[in-house]
C-alpha beads as a LAMMPS data file, in Angstrom:
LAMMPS data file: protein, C-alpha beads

249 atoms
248 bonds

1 atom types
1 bond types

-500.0 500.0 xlo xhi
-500.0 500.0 ylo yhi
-500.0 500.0 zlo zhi

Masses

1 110.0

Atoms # bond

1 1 1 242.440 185.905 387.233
2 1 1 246.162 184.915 386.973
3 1 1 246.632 182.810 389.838
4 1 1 249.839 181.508 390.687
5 1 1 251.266 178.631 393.294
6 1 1 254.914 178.396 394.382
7 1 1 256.245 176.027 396.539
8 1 1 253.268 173.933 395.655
9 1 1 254.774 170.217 396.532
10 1 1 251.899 168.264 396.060
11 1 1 249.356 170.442 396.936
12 1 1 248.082 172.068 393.209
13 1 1 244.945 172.961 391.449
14 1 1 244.642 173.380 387.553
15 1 1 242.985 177.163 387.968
16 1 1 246.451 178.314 389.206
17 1 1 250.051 178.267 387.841
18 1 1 251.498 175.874 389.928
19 1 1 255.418 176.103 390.447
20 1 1 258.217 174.043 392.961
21 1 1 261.890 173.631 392.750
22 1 1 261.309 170.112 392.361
23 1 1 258.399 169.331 390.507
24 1 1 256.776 165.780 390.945
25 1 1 253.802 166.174 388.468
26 1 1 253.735 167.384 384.687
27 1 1 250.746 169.717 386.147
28 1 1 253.500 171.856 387.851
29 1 1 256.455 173.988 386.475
30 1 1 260.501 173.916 387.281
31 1 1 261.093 177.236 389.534
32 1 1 262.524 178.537 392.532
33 1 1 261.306 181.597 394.498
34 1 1 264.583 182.294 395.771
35 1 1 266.001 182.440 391.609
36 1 1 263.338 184.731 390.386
37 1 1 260.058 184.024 389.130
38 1 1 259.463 183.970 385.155
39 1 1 256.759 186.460 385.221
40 1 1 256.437 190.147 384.145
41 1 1 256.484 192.792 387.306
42 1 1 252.488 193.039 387.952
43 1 1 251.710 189.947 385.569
44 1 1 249.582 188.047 388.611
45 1 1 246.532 188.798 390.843
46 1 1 247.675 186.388 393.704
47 1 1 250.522 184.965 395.090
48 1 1 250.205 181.556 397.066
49 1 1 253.077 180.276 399.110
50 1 1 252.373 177.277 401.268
51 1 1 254.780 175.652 403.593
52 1 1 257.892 177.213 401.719
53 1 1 258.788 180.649 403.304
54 1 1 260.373 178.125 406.446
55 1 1 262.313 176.480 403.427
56 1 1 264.176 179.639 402.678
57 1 1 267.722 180.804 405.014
58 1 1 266.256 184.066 406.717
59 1 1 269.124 186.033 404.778
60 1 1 266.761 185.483 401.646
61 1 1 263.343 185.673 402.912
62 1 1 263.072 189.388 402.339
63 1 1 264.534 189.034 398.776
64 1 1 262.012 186.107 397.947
65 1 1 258.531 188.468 399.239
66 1 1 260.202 190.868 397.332
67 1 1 259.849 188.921 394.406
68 1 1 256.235 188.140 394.753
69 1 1 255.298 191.701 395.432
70 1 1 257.021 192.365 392.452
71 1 1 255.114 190.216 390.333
72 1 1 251.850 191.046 391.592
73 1 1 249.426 193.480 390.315
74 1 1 248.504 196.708 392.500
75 1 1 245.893 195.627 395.206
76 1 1 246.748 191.907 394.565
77 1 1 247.241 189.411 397.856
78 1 1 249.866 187.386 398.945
79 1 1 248.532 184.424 401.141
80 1 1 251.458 182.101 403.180
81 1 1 250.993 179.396 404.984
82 1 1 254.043 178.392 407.794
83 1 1 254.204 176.424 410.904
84 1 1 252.619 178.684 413.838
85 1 1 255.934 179.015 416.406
86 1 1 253.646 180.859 418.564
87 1 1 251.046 177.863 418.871
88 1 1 253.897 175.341 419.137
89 1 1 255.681 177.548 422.013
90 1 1 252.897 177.993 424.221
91 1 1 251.869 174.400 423.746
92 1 1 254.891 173.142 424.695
93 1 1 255.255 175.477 427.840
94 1 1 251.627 174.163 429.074
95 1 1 252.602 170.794 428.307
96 1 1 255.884 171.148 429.947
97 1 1 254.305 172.272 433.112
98 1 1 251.468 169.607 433.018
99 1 1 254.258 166.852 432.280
100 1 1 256.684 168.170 434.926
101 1 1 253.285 167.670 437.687
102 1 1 253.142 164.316 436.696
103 1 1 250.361 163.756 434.084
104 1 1 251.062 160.878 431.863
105 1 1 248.912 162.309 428.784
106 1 1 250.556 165.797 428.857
107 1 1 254.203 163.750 429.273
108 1 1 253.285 161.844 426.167
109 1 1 252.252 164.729 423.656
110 1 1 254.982 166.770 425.295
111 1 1 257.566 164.229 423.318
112 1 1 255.624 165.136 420.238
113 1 1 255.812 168.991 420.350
114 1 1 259.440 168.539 420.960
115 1 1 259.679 166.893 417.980
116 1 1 257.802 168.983 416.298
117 1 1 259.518 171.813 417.301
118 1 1 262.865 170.819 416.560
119 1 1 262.755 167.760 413.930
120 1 1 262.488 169.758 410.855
121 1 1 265.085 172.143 412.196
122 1 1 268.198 169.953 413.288
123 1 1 267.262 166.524 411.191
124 1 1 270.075 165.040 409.331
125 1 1 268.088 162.108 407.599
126 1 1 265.069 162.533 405.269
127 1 1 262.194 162.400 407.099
128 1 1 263.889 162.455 410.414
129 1 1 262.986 161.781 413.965
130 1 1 259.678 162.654 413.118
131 1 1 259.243 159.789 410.554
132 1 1 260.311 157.563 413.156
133 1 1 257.779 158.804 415.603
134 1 1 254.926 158.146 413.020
135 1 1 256.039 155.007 412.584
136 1 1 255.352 153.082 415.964
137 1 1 252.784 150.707 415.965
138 1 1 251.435 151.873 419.492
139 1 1 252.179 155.798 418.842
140 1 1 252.034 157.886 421.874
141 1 1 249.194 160.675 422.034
142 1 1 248.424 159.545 418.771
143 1 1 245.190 161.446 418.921
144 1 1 246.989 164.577 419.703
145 1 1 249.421 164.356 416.396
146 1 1 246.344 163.476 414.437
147 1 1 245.120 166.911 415.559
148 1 1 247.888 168.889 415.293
149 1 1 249.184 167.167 411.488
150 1 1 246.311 166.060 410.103
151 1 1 246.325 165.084 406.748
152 1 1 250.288 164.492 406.143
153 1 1 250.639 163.116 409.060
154 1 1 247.208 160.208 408.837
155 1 1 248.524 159.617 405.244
156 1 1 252.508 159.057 406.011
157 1 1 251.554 157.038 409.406
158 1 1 248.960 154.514 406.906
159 1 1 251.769 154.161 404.569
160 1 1 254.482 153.344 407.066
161 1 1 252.135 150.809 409.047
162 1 1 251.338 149.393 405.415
163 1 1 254.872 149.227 404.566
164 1 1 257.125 148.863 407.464
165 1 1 259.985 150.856 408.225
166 1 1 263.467 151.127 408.608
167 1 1 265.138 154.093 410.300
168 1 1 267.423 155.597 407.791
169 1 1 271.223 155.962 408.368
170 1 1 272.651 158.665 409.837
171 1 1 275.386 160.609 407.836
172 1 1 279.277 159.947 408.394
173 1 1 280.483 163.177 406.567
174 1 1 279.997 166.749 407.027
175 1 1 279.549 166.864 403.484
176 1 1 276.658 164.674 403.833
177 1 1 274.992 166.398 406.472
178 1 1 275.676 169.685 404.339
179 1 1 274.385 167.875 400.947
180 1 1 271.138 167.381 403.179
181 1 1 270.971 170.427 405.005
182 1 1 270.862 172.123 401.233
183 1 1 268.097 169.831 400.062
184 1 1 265.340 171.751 400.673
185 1 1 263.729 169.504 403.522
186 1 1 264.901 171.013 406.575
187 1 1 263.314 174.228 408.056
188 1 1 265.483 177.254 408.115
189 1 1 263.475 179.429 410.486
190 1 1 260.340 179.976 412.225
191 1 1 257.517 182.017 412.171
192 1 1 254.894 183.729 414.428
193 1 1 252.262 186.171 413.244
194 1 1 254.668 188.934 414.562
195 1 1 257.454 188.233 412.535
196 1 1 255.852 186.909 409.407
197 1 1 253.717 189.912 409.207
198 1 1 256.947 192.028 409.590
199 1 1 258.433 190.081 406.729
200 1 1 255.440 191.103 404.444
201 1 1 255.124 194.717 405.461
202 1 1 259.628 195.219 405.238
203 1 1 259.607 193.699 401.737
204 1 1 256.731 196.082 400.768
205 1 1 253.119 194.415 401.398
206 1 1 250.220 196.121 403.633
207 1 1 247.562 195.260 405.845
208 1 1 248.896 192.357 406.854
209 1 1 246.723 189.910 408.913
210 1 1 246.103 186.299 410.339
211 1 1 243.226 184.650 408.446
212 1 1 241.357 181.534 409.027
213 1 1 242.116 178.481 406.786
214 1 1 239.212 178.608 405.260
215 1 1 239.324 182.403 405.059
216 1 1 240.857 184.734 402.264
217 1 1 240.974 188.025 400.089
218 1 1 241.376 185.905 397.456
219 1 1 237.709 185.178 395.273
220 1 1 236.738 181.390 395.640
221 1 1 240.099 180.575 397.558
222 1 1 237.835 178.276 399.798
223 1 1 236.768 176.242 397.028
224 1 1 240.073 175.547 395.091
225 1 1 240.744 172.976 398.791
226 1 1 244.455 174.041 398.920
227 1 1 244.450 174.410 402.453
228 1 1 241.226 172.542 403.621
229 1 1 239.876 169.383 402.065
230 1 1 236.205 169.422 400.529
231 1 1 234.479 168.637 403.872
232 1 1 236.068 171.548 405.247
233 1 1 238.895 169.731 407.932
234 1 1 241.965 171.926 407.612
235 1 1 245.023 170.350 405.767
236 1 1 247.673 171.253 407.972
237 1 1 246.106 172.038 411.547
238 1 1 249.495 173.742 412.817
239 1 1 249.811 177.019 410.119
240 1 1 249.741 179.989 410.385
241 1 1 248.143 181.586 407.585
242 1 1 248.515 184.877 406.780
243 1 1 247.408 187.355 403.881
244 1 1 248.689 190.453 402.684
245 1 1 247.660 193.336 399.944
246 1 1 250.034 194.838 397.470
247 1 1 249.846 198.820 397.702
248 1 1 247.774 200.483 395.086
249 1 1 250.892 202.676 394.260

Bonds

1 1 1 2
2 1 2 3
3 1 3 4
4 1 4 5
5 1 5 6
6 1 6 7
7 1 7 8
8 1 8 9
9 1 9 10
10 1 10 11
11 1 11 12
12 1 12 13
13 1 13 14
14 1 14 15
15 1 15 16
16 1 16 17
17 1 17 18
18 1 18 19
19 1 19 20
20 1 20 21
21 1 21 22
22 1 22 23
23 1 23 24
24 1 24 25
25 1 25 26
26 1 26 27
27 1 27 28
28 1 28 29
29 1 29 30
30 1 30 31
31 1 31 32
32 1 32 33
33 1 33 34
34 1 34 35
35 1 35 36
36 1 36 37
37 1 37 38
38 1 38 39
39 1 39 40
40 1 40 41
41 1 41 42
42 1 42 43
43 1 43 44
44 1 44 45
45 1 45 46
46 1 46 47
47 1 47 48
48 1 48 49
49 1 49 50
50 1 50 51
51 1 51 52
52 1 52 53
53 1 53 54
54 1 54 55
55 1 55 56
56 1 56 57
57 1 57 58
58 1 58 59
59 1 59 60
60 1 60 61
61 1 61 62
62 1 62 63
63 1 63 64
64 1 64 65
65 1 65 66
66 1 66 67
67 1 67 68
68 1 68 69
69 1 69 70
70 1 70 71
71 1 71 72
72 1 72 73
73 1 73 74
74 1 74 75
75 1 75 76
76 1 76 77
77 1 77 78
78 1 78 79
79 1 79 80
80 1 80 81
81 1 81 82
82 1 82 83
83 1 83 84
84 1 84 85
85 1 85 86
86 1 86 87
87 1 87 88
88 1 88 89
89 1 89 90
90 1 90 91
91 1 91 92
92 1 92 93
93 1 93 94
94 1 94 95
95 1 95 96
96 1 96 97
97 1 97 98
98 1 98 99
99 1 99 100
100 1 100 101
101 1 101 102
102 1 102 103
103 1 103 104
104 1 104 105
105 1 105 106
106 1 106 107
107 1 107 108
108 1 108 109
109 1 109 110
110 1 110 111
111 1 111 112
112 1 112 113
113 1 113 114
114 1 114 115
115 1 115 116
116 1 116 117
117 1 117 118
118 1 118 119
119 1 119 120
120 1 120 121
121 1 121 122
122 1 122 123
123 1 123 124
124 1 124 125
125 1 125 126
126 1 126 127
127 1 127 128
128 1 128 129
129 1 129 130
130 1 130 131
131 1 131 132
132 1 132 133
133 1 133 134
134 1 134 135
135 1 135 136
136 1 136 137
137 1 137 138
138 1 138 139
139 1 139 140
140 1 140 141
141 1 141 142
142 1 142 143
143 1 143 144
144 1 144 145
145 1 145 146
146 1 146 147
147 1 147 148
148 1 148 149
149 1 149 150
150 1 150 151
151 1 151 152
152 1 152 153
153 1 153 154
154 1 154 155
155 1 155 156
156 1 156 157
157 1 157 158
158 1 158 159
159 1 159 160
160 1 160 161
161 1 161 162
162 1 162 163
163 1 163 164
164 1 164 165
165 1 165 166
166 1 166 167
167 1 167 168
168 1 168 169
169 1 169 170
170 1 170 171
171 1 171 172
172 1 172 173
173 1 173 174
174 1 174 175
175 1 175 176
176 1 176 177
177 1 177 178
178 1 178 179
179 1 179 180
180 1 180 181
181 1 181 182
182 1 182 183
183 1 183 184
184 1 184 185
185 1 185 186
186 1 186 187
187 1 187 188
188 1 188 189
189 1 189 190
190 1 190 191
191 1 191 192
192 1 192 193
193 1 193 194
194 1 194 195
195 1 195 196
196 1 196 197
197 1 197 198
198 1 198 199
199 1 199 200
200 1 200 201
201 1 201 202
202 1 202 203
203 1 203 204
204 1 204 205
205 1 205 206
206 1 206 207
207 1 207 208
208 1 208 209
209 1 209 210
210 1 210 211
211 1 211 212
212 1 212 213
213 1 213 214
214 1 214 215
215 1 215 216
216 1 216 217
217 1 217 218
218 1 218 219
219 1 219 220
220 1 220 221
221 1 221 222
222 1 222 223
223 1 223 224
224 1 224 225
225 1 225 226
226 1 226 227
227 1 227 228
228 1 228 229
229 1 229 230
230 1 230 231
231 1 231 232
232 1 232 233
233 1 233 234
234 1 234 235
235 1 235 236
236 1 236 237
237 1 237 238
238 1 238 239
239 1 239 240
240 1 240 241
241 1 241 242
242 1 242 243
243 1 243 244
244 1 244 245
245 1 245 246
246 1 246 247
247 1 247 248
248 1 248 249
């Protein structure tokens, strides 16, 4: 099977054809989904896209699933991976409600779902408010950002504690912000299993539907750990993952 990775980061396994914009390992290739992808029209059996789709300005979201329908085979899958809006929203209305009665716990991890909300939206500064947040020594409802992060988020908060760290400086210029804003770090929409599965079906896919982490169309996806590790704790808690088939004509 031609298996193929876009957006991959960090996250990459030798079995596929790993591909990001800005590639920090020789394992993965120079491309960007919303250029084109070097491959023939039907040259690939799957299409991975983790954490990117949120990357991409809504204007060329359809273009970009567009793109990796046209690159997979008949009866191939897309799988994508995106922050759950849904999850967050309704989380942050419960919490709101709880905080607003006066419960200290729910007042704490409502300040994180804020952030989470928000951060990666409106941040200015690499990493953000959200870097800041990880970094306190006495984090609030640091249980609760364990379990809705996971992974990234016990990894960056061990580094920063290791390290230190200084909040970085906020831009002067517009053209900094902009500069920034174009970076490719900032989110540039959100998605619920409503709107992502409209996304899928407008640009072409079918059957589109909400899978488990450890769930997928896709032979042996569970065992190449993309989105869990290998004792089965899911990488990034808050997704929404998502598979879809390309038509058989």
């Amino acid at each position: 099977m031609i298996l193929l990775n876009v957006g991959c980061g960090s996250r990459h396994h030798p079995d596929w054809i790993n591909i990001d914009a800005c590639p920090r390992s020789p394992d993965v290739l120079p491309g960007d989904l919303t250029q084109g992808l070097p491959f023939e029209d039907q040259g690939v059996d799957a299409v991975y896209a983790a954490h990117v789709v949120e990357h991409i300005p809504r204007h060329l979201a359809p273009a970009a699933m567009k793109e990796c329908l046209r690159v997979l085979r008949h009866g191939g899958i897309i799988r994508v991976a995106v922050p759950d809006f849904e999850a967050m929203a309704r989380l942050y209305l419960n919490l709101l409600r709880d905080a607003g009665a006066g419960d200290e716990a729910a007042r704490e991890r409502y300040e994180w779902i804020v952030i989470e909300m928000f951060d990666q939206m409106v941040r200015t500064t690499p990493g953000g408010d959200m870097v800041d947040y990880w970094a306190c020594q006495l984090m609030p409802a640091e249980d609760f950002v364990m379990q809705r992060c996971g992974e990234e988020a016990a990894n960056a908060i061990a580094m920063l504690r290791r390290r230190g760290h200084t909040p970085a400086t906020r831009p002067t210029t517009a053209e900094d912000v902009g500069a920034f804003r174009l970076s490719g770090e900032v989110h540039q929409w959100m998605y619920d299993r409503l709107s992502l599965g409209t996304l899928l079906t407008r640009a072409g896919f079918s059957e589109p539907r909400v899978v488990r982490a450890d769930e997928s169309a896709i032979p042996g996806f569970a065992g190449y750990h993309l989105d869990t590790d290998p004792a089965g704790a899911v990488r990034k808690p808050d997704s929404l993952f998502m598979e879809a088939v390309k038509p058989l004509t």
